[in-house]
C-alpha positions, 0 to 999 in steps of 0.5 A: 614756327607752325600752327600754334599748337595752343590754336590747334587745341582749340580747333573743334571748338573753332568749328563748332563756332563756324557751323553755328554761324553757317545755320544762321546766315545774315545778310547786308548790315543786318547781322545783328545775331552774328555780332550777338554771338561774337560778342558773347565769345569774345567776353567768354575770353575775357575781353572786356572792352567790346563796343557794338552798333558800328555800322549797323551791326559790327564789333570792335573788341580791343585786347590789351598786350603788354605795355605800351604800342600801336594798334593793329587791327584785324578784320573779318567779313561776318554777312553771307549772300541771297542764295539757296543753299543746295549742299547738304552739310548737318550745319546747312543753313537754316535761313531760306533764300540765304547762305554761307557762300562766300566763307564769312562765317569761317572768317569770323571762326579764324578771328575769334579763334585769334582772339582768344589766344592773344586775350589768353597770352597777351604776348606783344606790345600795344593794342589789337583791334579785332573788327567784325564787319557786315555788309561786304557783299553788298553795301560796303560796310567796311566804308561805312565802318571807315566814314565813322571813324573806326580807325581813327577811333581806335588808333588803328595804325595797320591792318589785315585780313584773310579769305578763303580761297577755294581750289588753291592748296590746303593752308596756303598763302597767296597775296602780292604787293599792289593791287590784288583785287579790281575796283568793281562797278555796275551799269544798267541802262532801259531800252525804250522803242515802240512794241507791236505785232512779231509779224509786222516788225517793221510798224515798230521801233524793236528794243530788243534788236537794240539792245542786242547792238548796244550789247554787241558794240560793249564789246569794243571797249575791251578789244579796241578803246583799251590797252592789253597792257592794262586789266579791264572785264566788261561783262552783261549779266541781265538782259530782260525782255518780252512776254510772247513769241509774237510780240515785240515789247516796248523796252529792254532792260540790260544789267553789267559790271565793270572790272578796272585797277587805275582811274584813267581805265575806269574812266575811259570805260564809264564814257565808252559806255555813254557813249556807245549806248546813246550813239547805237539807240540813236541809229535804232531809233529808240532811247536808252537811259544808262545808269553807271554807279561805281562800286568798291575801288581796288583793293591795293596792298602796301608793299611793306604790309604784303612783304611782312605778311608773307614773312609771317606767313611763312613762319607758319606754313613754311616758305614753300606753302607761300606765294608773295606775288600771286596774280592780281585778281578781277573780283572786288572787295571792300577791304580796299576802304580800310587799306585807303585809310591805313598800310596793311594786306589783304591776303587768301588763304587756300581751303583745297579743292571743293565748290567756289566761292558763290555757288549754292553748294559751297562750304568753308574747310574747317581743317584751315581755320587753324592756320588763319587763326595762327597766321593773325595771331603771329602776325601780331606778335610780329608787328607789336613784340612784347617787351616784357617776358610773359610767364 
């Protein structure tokens, strides 16, 4: 079975609300005008139990099926990130210092595109739960969403959701059982030494040499206190320091992630690092205080969950444009909270070669938008068959 031909009926009106959005970027939990318009589509498609203010700014909107069953729930990120878009599109953003570069707005498109086809045709059993998320980038609002109670609420049994992913084949569908995206966490530590004159560098504690050994003996955690067989990234992306070509500063500060799939790796790298900073300021004869906030854990998939997707997947795309064992990947994403409280997949969906995603030229590939759309819908007529004939 293809894309649903009803879904692909409406793909320019899928668009439209895509680019809507795009102009209209809203970051962290305040996407108050975004859950505004989901709303309003979504009455237009005569849902009418809709409930608003979840964490901050989600939705949950619930459709009826035929007859008794389970809840499914599907979930999109609506949030975008602090950036300024450089790309050119007659929908840029309109909002300084923000943008659309992570495709949430073509995420939201896909579900309500969903939504209102199975609000049209109600051809399973049960209930959907469509839920509309902010503050994936940043804040974790799918936990939040979790820790109110969301899925017990609503009697959610299962669920599922799709990204964009740039750069791989046009309509295709990449997932895999297990882990597929890393837990995430940052760490960030003050160097404090004692400044002084370039020329005299030896009447001072220098914390920029510091710095530079702790940030060179990081690099040892991956190489030689972990093992190959085990995924771990360490990466320092902030090092900031200094004023003058002829003065030494008093501090340094020095800003990392850390990208790790099981907890005796994740904990090894958090005492790695306390360890190394303390033992390498000690040898230069400044301080350092580290600070180490864990972030989203994994996002594991359900065997059983990652399975039944690709199967539906391949119905709508063709066994060929299916990829059920992807390799896992070291980005993160909070959907990992959902998939720790209920079975279900996390899936991407290629959008063909463009800008990746975070880059200040990106922009969703609207001609995909039916196939996502397809696939959510599918997905619940799969898992939650009607048992009555629909005229």
């Amino acid at each position: 079975m293809p894309v649903i031909n009803r879904i692909a009926g409406f793909a320019e009106e899928m668009a439209a609300w895509r680019r809507h959005l795009h102009q209209m970027p809203e970051l962290r939990f305040d996407c108050h005008k975004t859950a505004a318009f989901v709303v309003e589509r979504v009455r237009e498609f005569g849902i009418t139990e809709i409930h608003e203010g979840i964490a901050t700014s989600g939705v949950v909107a619930m459709i009826d099926g035929q007859g008794p069953g389970d809840v499914i729930g599907l979930r999109a990120d609506m949030d975008a990130l602090p950036m300024e878009e450089t790309g050119t599109p007659d929908w840029k953003s309109r909002v300084p210092g923000a943008m659309h570069a992570c495709g949430h707005d073509g995420h939201t498109a896909m579900l309500l595109g969903a939504a209102k086809y199975l609000a049209e045709t109600r051809n399973f059993s049960g209930r959907v739960a469509l839920i509309f998320q902010p503050a994936e980038e940043n804040g974790g609002g799918a936990e939040v969403m979790v820790n109110e109670g969301v899925l017990d609420r609503f009697g959610v049994s299962q669920v599922y959701a799709l990204h964009n992913g740039p750069n791989l084949p046009e309509g295709h569908f990449f997932t895999t059982p297990g882990p597929i995206m890393a837990a995430a966490d940052e760490f960030r530590f003050h160097v404090t030494g004692q400044g002084g004159h370039g020329a005299m560098p030896h009447e001072t504690r220098d914390p920029v040499v510091a710095a530079c050994g702790i940030v060179q003996a990081i690099q040892t955690i991956v190489s030689r206190n972990n093992s190959a067989l085990d995924d771990l990234v360490i990466s320092v992306t902030q090092i900031h320091t200094g004023s003058a070509d002829n003065v030494i500063p008093d501090t340094a500060f020095i800003n990392g992630t850390v990208r790790s799939f099981v907890p005796h790796v994740r904990d090894m790298a958090e005492r790695r690092l306390a360890e190394i900073v303390a033992g390498q300021a000690q040898s230069y004869g400044v301080t350092a205080e580290l600070s180490y906030v864990r972030g989203y854990p994994p996002t594991v998939n359900h065997a059983e969950g990652a399975s039944f997707a690709a199967d539906v997947a391949a119905e709508v795309v063709g066994a060929e444009a299916v990829e059920p064992a992807m390799k896992r990947e070291m980005g993160a994403e909070d959907f990992a909270y959902m998939l720790q409280a209920r079975p279900g997949a996390y899936l991407f969906l290629g959008q063909g070669p463009g800008a990746g995603l975070h880059q200040t030229d990106y922009d969703f590939n609207d001609a995909v938008a039916p196939v996502g759309a397809s696939f959510f819908a599918r997905l619940v007529e799969r898992a939650q068959p009607s048992t009555k004939k629909v005229a």
